[in-house]
N, C-alpha and C positions, 0 to 999 in steps of 0.2 A: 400599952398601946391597944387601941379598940380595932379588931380584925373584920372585915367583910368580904367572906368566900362568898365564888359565884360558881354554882355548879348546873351542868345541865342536867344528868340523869347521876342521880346517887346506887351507882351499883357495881358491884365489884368482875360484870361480866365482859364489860367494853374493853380492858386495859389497864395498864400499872400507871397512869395518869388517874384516875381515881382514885385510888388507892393511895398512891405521895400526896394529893392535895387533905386528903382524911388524915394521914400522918401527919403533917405539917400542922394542920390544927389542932388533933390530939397533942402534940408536941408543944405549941405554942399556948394551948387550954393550961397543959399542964404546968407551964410557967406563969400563970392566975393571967393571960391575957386574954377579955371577955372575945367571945365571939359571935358573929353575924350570919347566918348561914342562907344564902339563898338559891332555890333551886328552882327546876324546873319539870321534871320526870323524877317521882319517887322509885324508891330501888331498895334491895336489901341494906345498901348502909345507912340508912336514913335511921333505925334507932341506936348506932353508933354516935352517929352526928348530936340527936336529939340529948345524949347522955354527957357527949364533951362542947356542946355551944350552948352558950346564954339563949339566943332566942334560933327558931331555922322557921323560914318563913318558904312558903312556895307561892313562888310567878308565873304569869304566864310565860312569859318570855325576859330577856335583859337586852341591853347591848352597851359598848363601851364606846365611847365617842373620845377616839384616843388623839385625837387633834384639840382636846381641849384637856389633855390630863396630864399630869404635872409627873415627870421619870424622877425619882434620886438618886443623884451621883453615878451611885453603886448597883442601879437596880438594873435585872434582865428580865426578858419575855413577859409576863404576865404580872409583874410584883409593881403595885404603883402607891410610893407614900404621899401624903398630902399630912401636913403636921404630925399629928401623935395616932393616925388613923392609916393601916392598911390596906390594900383591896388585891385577894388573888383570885383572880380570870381563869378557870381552868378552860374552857377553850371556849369561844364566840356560839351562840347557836348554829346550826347551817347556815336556814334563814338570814340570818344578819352575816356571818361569815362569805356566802355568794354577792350578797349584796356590796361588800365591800372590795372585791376583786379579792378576796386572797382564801383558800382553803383551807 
C-alpha cells in the first residue's frame, strides 16, 4: 500500500500527535510500505522522516476537500483509503481549518 502523510510542522515540540503520526509511518515504512511525506514547517523530525519515507516533499500549504473523499468501512478521523493508496491528515493547517468552520 503507497502511504501519503500530510504534516504541518515536523517537530517533536507541539504534542504527542506528531509524534504517533512519525510512529505510524515508521511502523508502516517498516512493514516495506513506500511512503509520501508532505509537509509544511520543517522541525527536528524532518531527518527521521527523511531516513523512513521514500520521497518528503515540502508545500506551501494543503487542504483536504473532504466532501469529495472516499471513508473505508473501517476508517476514523483523518485515515482515508482510496484503492491500494492511504492518506493520514495530521491536522488541517489553521488557515484552511478556520476557514472550514471547525478547529
Amino acid at each position: 500500500m503507497r502511504v501519503l502523510a500530510l504534516e504541518n510542522e515536523l517537530t517533536s515540540m507541539r504534542g504527542g500527535q506528531e509524534i504517533s503520526l512519525l510512529d505510524v509511518c515508521r511502523g508502516l515504512a517498516g512493514r516495506g510500505h513506500p511512503i509520501t511525506l508532505a509537509y509544511v514547517t520543517s522541525g527536528d523530525l524532518e531527518e527521521e522522516y527523511r531516513r523512513i519515507c521514500q520521497r518528503v516533499v515540502r508545500v506551501r500549504t494543503y487542504s483536504i476537500d473532504r466532501s469529495r473523499t472516499l471513508m473505508s468501512p473501517g476508517s476514523r478521523g483523518g485515515f482515508t483509503e482510496r484503492r491500494s493508496c492511504a492518506i493520514f491528515a495530521s491536522r488541517l493547517p489553521t488557515s484552511c481549518a478556520r476557514s472550514s468552520g471547525s478547529a
